[in-house]
C-alpha positions as CSV (number, residue, x, y, z in Angstrom):
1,X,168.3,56.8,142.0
2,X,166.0,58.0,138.6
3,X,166.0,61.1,139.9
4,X,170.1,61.0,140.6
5,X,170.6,60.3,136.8
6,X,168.1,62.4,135.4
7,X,170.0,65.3,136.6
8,X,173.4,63.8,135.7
9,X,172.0,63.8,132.3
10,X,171.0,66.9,132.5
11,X,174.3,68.5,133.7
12,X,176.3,69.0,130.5
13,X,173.6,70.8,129.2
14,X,173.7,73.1,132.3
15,X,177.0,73.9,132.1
16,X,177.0,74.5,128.5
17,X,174.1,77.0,129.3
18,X,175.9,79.0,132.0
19,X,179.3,78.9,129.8
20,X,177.4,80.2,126.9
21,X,176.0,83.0,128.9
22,X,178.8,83.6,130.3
23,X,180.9,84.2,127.2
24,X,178.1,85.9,126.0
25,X,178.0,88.5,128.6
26,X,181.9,88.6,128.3
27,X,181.2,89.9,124.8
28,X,178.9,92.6,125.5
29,X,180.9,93.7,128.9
30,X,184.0,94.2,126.2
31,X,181.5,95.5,123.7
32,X,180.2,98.4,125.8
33,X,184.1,98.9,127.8
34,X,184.6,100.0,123.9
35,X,181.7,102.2,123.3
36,X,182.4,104.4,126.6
37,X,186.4,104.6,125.4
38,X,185.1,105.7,122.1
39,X,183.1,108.4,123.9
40,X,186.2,109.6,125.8
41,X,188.4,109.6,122.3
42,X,188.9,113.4,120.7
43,X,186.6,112.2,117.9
44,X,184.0,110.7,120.4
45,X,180.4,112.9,121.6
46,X,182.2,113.7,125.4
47,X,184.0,117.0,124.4
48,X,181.6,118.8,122.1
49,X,181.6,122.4,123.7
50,X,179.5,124.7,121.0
51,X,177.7,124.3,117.8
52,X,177.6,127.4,116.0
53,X,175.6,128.2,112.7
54,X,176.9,130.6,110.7
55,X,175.0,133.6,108.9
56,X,175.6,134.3,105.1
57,X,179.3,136.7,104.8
58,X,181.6,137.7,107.7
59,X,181.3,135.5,111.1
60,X,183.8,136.8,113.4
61,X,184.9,134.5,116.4
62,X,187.1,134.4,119.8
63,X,187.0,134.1,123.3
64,X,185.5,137.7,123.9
65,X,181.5,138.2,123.9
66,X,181.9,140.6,120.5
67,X,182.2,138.1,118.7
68,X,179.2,136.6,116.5
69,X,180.8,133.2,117.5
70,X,182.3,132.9,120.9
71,X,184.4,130.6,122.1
72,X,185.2,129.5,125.8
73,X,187.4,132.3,126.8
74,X,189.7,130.3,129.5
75,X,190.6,128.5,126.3
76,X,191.1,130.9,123.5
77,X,192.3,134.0,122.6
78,X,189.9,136.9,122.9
79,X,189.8,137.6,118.8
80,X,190.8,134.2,116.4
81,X,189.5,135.8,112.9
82,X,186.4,135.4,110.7
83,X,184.4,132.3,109.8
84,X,182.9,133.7,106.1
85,X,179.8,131.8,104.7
86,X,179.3,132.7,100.9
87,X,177.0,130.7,98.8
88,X,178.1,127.1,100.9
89,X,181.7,127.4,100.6
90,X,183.5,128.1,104.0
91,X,186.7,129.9,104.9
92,X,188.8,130.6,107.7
93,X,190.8,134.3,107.9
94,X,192.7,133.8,111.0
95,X,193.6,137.1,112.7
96,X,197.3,137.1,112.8
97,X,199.3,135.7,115.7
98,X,196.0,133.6,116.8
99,X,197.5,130.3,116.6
100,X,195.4,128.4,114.5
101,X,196.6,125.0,113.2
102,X,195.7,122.6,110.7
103,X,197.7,119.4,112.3
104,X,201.1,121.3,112.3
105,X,200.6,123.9,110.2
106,X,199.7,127.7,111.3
107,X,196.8,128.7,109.2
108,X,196.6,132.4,108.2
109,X,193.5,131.7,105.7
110,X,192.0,128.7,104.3
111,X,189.0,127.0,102.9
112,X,187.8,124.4,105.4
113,X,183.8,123.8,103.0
114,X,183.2,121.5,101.7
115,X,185.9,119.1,101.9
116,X,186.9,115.6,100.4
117,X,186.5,112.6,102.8
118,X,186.8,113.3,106.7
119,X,186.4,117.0,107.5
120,X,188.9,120.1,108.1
121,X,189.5,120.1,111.2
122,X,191.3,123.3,113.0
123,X,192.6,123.7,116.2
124,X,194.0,126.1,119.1
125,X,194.8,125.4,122.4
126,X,192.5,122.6,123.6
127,X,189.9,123.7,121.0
128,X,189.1,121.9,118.0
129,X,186.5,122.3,115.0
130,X,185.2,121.7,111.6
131,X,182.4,122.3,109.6
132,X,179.1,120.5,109.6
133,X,175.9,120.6,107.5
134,X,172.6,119.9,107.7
135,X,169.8,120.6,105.1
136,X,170.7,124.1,103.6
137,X,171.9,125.6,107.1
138,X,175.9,125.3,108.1
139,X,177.8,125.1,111.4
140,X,180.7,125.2,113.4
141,X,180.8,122.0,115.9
142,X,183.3,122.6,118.2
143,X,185.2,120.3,120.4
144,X,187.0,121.2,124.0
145,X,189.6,118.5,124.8
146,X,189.2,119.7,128.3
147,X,185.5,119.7,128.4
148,X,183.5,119.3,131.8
149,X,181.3,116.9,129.7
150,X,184.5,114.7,129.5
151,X,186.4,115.1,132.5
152,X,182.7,114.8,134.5
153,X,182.0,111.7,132.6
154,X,181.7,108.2,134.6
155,X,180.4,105.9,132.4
156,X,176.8,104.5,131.7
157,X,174.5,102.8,133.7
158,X,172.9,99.5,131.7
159,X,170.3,97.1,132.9
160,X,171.7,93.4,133.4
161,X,172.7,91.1,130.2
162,X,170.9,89.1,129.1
163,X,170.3,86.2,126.1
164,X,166.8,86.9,125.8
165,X,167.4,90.2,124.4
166,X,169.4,88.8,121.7
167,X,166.5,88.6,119.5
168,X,165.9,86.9,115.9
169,X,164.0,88.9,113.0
170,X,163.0,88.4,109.7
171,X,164.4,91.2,107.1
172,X,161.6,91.9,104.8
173,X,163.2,94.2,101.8
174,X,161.4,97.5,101.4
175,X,163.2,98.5,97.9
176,X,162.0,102.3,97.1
177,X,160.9,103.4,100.3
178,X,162.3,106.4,102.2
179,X,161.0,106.9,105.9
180,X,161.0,110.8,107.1
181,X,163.8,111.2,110.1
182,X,163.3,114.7,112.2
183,X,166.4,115.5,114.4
184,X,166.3,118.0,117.3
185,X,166.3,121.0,115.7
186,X,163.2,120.5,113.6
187,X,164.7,119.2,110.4
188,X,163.1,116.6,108.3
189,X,165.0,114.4,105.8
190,X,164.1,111.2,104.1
191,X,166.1,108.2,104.1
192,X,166.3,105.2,102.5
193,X,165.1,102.0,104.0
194,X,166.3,99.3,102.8
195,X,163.8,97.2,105.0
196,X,161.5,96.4,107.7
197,X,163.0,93.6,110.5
198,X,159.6,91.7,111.9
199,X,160.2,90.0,115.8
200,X,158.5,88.9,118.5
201,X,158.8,89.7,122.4
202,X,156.7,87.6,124.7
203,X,154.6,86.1,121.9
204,X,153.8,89.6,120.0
205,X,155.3,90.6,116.9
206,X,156.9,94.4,116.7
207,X,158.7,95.7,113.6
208,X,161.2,98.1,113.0
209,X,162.5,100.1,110.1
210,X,166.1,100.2,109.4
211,X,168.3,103.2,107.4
212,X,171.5,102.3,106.9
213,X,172.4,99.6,103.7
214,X,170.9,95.8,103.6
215,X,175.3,94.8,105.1
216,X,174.8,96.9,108.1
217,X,171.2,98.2,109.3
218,X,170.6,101.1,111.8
219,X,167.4,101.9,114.1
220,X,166.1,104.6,115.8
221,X,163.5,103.4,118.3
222,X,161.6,104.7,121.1
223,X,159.9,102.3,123.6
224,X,158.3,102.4,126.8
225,X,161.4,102.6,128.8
226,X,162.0,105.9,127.7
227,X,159.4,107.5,130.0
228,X,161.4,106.7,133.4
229,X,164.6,104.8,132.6
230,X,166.5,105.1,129.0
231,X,166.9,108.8,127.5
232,X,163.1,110.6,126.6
233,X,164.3,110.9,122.9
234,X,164.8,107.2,121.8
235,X,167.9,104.8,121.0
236,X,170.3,103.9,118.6
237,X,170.4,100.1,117.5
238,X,172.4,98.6,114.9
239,X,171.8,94.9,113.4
240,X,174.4,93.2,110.5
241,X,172.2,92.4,107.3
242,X,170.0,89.2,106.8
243,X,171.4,86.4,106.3
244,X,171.0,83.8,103.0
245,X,168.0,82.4,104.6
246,X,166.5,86.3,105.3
247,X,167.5,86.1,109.5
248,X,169.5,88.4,111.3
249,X,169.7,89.4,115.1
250,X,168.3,92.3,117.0
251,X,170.8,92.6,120.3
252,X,169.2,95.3,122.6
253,X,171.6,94.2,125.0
254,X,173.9,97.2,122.4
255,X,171.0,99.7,122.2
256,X,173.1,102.9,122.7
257,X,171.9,106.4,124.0
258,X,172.0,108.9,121.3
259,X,174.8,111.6,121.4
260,X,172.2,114.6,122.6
261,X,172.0,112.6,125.9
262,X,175.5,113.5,127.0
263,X,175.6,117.0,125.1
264,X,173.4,119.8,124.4
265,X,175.1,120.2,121.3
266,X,174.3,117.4,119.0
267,X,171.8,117.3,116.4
268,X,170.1,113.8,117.2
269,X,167.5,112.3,114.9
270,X,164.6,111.0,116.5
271,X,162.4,107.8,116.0
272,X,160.2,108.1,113.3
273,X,156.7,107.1,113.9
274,X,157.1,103.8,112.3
275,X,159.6,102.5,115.0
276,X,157.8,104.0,118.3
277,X,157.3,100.5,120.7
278,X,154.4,99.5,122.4
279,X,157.1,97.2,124.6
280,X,159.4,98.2,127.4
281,X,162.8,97.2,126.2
282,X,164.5,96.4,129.4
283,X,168.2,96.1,127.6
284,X,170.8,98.7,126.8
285,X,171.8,101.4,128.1
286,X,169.5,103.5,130.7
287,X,169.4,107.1,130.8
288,X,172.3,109.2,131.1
289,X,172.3,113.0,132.0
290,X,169.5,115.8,131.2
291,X,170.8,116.8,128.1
């Protein structure tokens, strides 16, 4: 009979368990069913279909293989114009009749770098593109709305949800510091860290350190999933900002694959030395493609 009432005791707190797991996991399932829709969307990582840097002067480009810049030729006309490069400023000359559009308007010629606020994007046929920098060097990332990347894509593969990956850490401020970030291609850059979060997985404390702003901190980490089952070149992770007491949450449950694991033409950072795991983090999302 003591044992009977001992477990009726213990039943609310059972069920308030299992229904706050279960809203949890809700949360993340809708969390995710947003991050793969934001893939698909025109402004998502899904349809990238070239990334092109440009040379100092004239850069002619097209669908036909004389161009310095070529384009997919079942969705483009064989000669578009010139892309010219002079001293960072960018223009478009767009041969005439080639159906280049700013939103609705044909563009004939027109300076696309650098630009105010979101970029200058141009478009014909399913094409789209704009200008993108990084360090002294400037490209063309282009974007095919009826990419093989996109229409291929069905979905991403993510080990099972769970709480315990929903992790507390302590934000210890790190005013001043800058930690070196090397994407891809080689390029270094140093960013600003606005802090270090501390945190412990079965009873040993990690760190990582966070770019972003102290509101809304982002991590690229490596761990020692990434040999077999999450992508070779690290994750994303984002975390809000400390609370008043200096807490916030880690949630690897949201650890993302970088946009280089579903296109070869991304320009990924990749985990600086200071935020390489010696813990498997079985959350997140697993590996996707062989980008």
């Amino acid at each position: 009979m003591k044992k009977q009432m001992n477990w009726l005791l213990l039943l609310p707190l059972l069920l308030l368990a299992f229904t706050i797991d279960s809203s949890y996991e809700e949360e993340i399932k809708l969390w995710h069913a947003k991050r793969v829709e934001d893939l698909k969307k025109e402004e998502g990582w899904l349809n990238l279909a070239g990334l092109f840097w440009l040379n100092e002067g004239d850069n002619t480009f097209g669908g036909s293989d004389k161009n310095i810049i070529v384009f997919p030729a079942d969705h483009s006309n064989a000669q578009l114009g010139k892309i010219i490069l002079k001293k960072g400023k960018v223009t478009v000359e767009a041969t005439p009749g080639s159906q280049i559009f700013e939103g609705d308007k044909p563009v004939t010629s027109l300076d696309i770098f650098p630009y105010t606020g979101k970029p200058i994007v141009l478009k014909h046929q399913s094409l789209r593109w704009f200008v993108i920098q990084r360090g002294d060097k400037y490209a063309i990332r282009l974007r095919d709305l009826e990419s093989p990347y996109l229409k291929e894509f069905k979905g991403i593969d993510t080990y099972p949800i769970s709480t315990d990956w929903r992790v507390k850490a302590k934000f210890v401020p790190t005013p001043g510091k800058k930690i070196a970030i090397t994407d891809i291609t080689g390029r270094v850059s140093d960013q600003v860290s606005p802090g270090r979060l501390l945190f412990t997985v079965n009873g040993k404390e990690y760190s990582l350190d966070a770019t972003g702003t102290t509101s809304r901190l982002h991590f690229v980490f490596a761990d020692q999933t990434n040999k077999h089952d999450t992508y070779g070149g690290g994750r994303f992770l984002d975390a809000p900002g400390p609370d008043a007491d200096g807490y916030t949450y880690l949630d690897f449950n949201k650890a993302t694959n970088p946009p280089c694991a579903f296109t070869p033409y991304a320009t990924c950072p990749t985990p600086p030395k200071e935020n390489k795991l010696a813990v498997a983090i079985a959350a997140g999302e697993k590996r996707y493609g062989d980008h």
